[in-house]
VEXLO-644178 format. One record per atom (N, C-alpha, C): x, y, z; residue in one letter. Coordinates in steps of 0.001 Angstrom, whole numbers, padded with zeros to 6 digits, always signed. Layout:
// VEXLO-644178
XYZA/...
// end
This chain:
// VEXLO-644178
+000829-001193+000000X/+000000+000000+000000X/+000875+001260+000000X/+001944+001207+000624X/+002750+002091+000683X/+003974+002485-000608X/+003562+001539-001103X/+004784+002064-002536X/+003204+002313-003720X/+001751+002406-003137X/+000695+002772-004389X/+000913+004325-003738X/+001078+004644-002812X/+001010+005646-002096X/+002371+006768-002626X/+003723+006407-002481X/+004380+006633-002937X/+004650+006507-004081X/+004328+005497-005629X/+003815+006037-006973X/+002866+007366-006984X/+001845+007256-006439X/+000938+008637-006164X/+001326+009818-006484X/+002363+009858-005296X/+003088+011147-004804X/+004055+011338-005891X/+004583+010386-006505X/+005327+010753-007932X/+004679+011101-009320X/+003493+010399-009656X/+002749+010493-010514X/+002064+012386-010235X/+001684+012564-009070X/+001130+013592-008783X/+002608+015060-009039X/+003469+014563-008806X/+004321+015710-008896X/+004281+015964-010130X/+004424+014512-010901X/+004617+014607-012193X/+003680+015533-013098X/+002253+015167-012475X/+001361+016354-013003X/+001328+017435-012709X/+001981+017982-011554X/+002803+019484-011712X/+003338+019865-012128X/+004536+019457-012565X/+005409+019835-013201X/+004805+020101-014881X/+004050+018806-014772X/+003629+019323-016537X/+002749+020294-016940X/+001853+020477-015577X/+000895+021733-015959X/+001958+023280-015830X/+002906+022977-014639X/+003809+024329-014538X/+004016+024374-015698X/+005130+023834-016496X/+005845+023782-017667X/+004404+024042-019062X/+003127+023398-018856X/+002384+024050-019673X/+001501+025410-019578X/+001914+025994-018505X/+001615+027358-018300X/+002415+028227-018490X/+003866+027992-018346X/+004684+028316-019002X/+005020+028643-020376X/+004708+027625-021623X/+004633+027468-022814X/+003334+028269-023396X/+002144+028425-022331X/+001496+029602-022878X/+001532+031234-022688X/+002244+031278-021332X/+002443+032405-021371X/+003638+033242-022359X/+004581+031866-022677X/+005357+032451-023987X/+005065+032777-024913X/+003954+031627-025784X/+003425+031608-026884X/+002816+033044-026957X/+001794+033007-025606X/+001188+034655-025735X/+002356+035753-025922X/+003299+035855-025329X/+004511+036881-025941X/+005276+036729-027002X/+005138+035566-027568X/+005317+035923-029022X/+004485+036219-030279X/+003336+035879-029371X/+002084+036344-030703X/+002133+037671-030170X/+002334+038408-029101X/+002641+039739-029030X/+003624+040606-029924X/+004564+039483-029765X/+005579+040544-030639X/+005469+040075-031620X/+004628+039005-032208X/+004356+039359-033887X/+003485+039861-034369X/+002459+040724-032972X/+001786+041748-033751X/+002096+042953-033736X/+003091+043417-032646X/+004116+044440-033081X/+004990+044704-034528X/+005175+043338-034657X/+005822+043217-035824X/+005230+043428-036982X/+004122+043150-037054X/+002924+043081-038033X/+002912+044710-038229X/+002507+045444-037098X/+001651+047007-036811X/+003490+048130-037819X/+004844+047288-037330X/+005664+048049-037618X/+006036+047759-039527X/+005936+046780-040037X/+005553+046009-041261X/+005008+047224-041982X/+003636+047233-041578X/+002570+048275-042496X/+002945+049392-042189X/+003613+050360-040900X/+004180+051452-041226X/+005229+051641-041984X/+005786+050790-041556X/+007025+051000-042914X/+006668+050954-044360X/+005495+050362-044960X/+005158+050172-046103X/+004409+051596-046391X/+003491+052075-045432X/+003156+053160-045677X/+004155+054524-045700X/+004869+054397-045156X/+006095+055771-044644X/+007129+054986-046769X/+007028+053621-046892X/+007557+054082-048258X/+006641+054625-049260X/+005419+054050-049353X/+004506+054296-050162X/+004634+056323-050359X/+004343+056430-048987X/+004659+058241-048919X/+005761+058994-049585X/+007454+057965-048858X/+008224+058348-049504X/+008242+058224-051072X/+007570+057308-051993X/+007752+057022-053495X/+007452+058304-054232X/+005385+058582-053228X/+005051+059380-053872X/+006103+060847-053802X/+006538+060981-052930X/+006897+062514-052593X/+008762+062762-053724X/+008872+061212-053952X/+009906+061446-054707X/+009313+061673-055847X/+008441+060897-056246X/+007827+061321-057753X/+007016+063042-057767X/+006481+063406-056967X/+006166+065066-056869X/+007692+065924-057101X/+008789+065616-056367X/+009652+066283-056745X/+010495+066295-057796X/+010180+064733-058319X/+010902+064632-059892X/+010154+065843-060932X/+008600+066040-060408X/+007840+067044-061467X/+008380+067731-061564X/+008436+068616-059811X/+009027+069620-059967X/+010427+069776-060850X/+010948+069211-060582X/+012423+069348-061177X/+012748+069925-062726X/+011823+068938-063031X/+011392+069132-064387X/+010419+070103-064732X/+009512+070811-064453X/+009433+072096-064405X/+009930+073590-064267X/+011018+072975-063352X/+012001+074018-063120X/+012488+073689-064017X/+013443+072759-064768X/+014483+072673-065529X/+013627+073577-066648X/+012271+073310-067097X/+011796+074079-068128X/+011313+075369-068005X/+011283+075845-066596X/+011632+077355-066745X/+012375+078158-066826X/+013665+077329-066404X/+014855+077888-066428X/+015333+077703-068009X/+015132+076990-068865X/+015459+076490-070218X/+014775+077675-070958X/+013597+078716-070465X/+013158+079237-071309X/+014078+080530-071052X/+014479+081031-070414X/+015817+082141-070034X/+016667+082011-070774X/+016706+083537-071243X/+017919+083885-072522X/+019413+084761-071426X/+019836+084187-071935X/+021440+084918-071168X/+021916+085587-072562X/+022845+086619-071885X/+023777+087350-073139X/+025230+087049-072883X/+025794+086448-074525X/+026976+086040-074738X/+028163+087411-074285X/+029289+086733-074216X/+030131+087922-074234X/+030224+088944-075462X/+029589+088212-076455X/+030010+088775-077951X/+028424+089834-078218X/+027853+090061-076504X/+026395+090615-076933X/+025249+090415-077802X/+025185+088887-078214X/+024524+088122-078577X/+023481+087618-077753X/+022259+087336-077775X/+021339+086591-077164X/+021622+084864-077412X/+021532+083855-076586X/+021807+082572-076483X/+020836+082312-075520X/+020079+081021-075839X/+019184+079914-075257X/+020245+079616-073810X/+019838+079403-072366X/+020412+079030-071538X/+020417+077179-071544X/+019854+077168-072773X/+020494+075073-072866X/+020649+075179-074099X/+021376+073942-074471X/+021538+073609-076063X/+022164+074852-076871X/+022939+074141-078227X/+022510+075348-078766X/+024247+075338-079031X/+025174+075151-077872X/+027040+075771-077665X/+027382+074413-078187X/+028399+074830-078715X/+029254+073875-078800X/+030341+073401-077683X/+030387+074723-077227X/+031539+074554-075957X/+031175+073372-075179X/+032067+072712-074878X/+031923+071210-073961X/+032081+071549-072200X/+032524+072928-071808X/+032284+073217-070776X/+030868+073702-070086X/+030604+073041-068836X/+029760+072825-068056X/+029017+074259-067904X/+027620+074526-068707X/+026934+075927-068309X/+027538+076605-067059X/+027362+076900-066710X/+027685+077094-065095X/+029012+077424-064574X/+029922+076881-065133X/+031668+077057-065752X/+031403+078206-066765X/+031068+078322-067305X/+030977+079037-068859X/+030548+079919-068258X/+029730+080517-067802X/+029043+081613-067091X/+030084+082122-066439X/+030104+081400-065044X/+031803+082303-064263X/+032827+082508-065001X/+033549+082093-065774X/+034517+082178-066728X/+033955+083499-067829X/+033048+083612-068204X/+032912+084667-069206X/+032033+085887-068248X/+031988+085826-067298X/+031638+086864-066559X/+032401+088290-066432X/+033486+088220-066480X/+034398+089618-066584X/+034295+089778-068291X/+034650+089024-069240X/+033486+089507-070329X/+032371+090544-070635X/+031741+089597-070082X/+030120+090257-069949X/+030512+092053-069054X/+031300+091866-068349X/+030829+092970-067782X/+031580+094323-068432X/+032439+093915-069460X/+033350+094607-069811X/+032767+095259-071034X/+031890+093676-071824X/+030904+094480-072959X/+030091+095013-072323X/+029070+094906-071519X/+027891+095967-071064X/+028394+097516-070566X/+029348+097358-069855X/+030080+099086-070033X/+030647+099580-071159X/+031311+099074-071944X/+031055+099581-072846X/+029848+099881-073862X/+029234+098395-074218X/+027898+099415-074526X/+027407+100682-074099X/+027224+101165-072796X/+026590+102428-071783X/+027265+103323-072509X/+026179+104302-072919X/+026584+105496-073672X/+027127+106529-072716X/
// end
């Protein structure tokens, strides 16, 4: 009677231990379905924060290109007091923008003289 008694007491621990250990395994499970709905919630912001970023790159490509075509419609004057398109047009292989600073004491040398 005494070793049904003592199986008992082992069998019975035994079912402690397995319910501990399965209360355990749910309270994990519940923290990881936690953090995979964190994961989930951070997922779709990021998709939205690119979606935003795509669009806002494509708004500024417009712009760009709007500007480039307002600025394309601006006439500059050559050193030689000529009117010239600010694109296209030179042969010179130096960079607009180079060409400008570089012929700037030019320019300023014909416009005083022009001045009556």
């Amino acid at each position: 009677m005494q070793q049904i008694i003592r199986m008992s007491e082992v069998v019975g621990s035994m079912i402690t231990h397995i319910a501990t250990a399965a209360t355990e395994q749910s309270a994990a499970t519940e923290e990881v379905n936690q953090n995979m709905d964190q994961i989930a919630q951070l997922v779709k912001g990021s998709a939205v924060a690119a979606r935003q970023s795509a669009k806002a790159c494509q708004d500024l490509s417009g712009l760009a290109l709007n500007l480039q075509k307002m600025v394309g419609s601006f006439k500059l004057m050559a050193a030689d007091g000529k009117l010239r398109a600010s694109r296209g047009g030179s042969a010179d292989p130096r960079p607009a923008g180079l060409r400008d600073v570089q012929e700037t004491p030019a320019r300023l040398k014909a416009f005083a003289a022009a001045k009556p």
